[in-house]
C-alpha positions in Angstrom: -49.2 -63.4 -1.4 -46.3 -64.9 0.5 -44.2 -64.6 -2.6 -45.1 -60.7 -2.7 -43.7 -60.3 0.9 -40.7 -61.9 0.2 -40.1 -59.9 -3.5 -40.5 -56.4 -1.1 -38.6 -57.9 2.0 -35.2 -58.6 -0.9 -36.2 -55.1 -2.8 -35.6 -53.6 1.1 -32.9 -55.4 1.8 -30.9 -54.1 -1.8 -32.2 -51.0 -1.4 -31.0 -50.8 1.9 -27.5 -52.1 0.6 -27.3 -49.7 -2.6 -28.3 -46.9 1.1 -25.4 -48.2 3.0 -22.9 -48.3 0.1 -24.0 -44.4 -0.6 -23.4 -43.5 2.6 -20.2 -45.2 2.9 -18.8 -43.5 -0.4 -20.6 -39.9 1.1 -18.0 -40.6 4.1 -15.3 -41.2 2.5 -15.6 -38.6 0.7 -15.6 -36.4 3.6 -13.1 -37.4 4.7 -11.0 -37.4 1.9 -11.6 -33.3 1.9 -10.6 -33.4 5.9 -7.7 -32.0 7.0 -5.0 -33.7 8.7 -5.0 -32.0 11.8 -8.9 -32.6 11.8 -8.7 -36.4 11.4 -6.2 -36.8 14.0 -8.1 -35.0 16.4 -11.0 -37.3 15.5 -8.4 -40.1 16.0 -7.2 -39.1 19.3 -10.7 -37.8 20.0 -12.2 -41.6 19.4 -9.4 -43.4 21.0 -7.5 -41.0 23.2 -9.0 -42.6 26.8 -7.3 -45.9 25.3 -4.2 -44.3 24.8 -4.2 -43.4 28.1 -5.0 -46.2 29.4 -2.1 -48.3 27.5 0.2 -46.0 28.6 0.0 -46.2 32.1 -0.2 -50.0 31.8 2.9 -50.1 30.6 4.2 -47.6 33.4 3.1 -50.2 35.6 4.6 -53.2 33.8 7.5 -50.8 33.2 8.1 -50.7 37.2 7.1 -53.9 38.0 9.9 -55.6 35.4 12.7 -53.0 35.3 15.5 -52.1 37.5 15.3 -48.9 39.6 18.1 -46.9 37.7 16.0 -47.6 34.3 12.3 -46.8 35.7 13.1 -43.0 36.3 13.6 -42.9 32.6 10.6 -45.0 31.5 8.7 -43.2 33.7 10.0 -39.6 32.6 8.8 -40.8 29.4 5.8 -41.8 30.1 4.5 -38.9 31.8 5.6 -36.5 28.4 3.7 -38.9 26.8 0.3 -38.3 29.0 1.0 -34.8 29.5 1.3 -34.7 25.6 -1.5 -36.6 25.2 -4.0 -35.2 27.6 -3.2 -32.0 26.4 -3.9 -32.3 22.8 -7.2 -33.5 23.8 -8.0 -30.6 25.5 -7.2 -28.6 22.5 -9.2 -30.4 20.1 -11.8 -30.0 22.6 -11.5 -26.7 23.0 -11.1 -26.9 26.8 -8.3 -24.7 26.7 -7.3 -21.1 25.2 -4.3 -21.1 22.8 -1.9 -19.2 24.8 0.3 -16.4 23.0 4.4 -17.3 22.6 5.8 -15.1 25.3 8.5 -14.3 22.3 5.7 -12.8 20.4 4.3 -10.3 23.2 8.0 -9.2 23.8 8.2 -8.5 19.9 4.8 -7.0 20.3 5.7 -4.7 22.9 9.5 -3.7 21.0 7.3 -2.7 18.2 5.0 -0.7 20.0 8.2 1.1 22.3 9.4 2.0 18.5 6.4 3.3 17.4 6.0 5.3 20.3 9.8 6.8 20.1 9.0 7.6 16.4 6.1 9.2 17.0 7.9 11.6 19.8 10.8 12.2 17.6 8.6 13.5 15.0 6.8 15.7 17.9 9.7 16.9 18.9 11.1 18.1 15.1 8.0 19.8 14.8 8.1 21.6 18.1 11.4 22.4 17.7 10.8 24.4 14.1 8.3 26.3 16.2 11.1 27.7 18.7 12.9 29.2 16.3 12.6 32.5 14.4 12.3 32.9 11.1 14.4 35.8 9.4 12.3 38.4 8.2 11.7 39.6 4.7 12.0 42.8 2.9 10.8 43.5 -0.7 12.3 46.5 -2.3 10.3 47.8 -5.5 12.4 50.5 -7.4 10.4 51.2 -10.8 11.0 47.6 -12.8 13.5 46.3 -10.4 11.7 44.3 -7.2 14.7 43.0 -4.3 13.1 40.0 -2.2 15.9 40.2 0.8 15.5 37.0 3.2 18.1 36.8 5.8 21.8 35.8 4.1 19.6 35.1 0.4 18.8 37.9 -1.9 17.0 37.7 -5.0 16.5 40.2 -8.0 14.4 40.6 -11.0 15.1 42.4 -14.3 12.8 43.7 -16.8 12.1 42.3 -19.7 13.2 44.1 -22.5 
């Protein structure tokens, strides 16, 4: 009986190994079909408090070993680096809107002012066709002969013969 406990306790155990190494390939398979902007914001998802925290640990060191004129820099640095830092993780975590390139809504707006001036200009043609007058016409029939007379154009027809 004892040797019937221990045969199911090492069929778990494999099982359980052949489990873990399935699961293991199922991830890595995953993430072989991520993107790279999705595994770095798991990376800096995971690990981004650590980052912070390195970084202003060295700021600290940084002013406690360096000389005045060279901490301005370091620290300049620094804080691009944490501004950088904390704001891709509010991206990834959707804390924030993506804001619109002010180069874009200027673009937008040209396009639209365009539009608009196109739009009148073509108004404008077509109103302006509507102010004017229109010669009249006058069709002379004389037996076979018929005169279309439009302002400066005339036409004539002949019979056949």
């Amino acid at each position: 009986m004892v040797d019937s406990v221990e045969d199911s306790v090492v069929g778990d155990h494999d099982s359980l190994k052949i489990y873990k190494e399935q699961v293991k390939a199922e991830l890595s398979r995953l993430e072989a079909n991520s993107t790279a902007k999705s595994v770095a914001g798991k990376a800096i998802g995971k690990h981004g408090l650590v980052y912070i925290t390195i970084i202003v640990v060295v700021g600290v060191g940084a002013s406690l070993v360096l000389d005045a004129d060279k901490i301005a820099a370091v620290m300049g640095l620094l804080g691009s680096s944490l501004t950088a830092l904390i704001s891709m993780l509010a991206n990834i975590a959707g804390a924030t809107e993506k804001e619109e390139k002010p180069e874009f809504g200027v673009i937008r707006d040209l396009i639209d002012k365009l539009d608009r001036k196109e739009q009148e200009s073509e108004l404008i043609a077509k109103l302006d066709k509507l102010d004017r007058t229109e010669p009249s016409m006058k069709v002379d029939v004389d037996g076979d002969h018929v005169t279309v007379t439009r302002g400066d154009d005339v036409i004539s027809t002949k019979p056949k013969s």
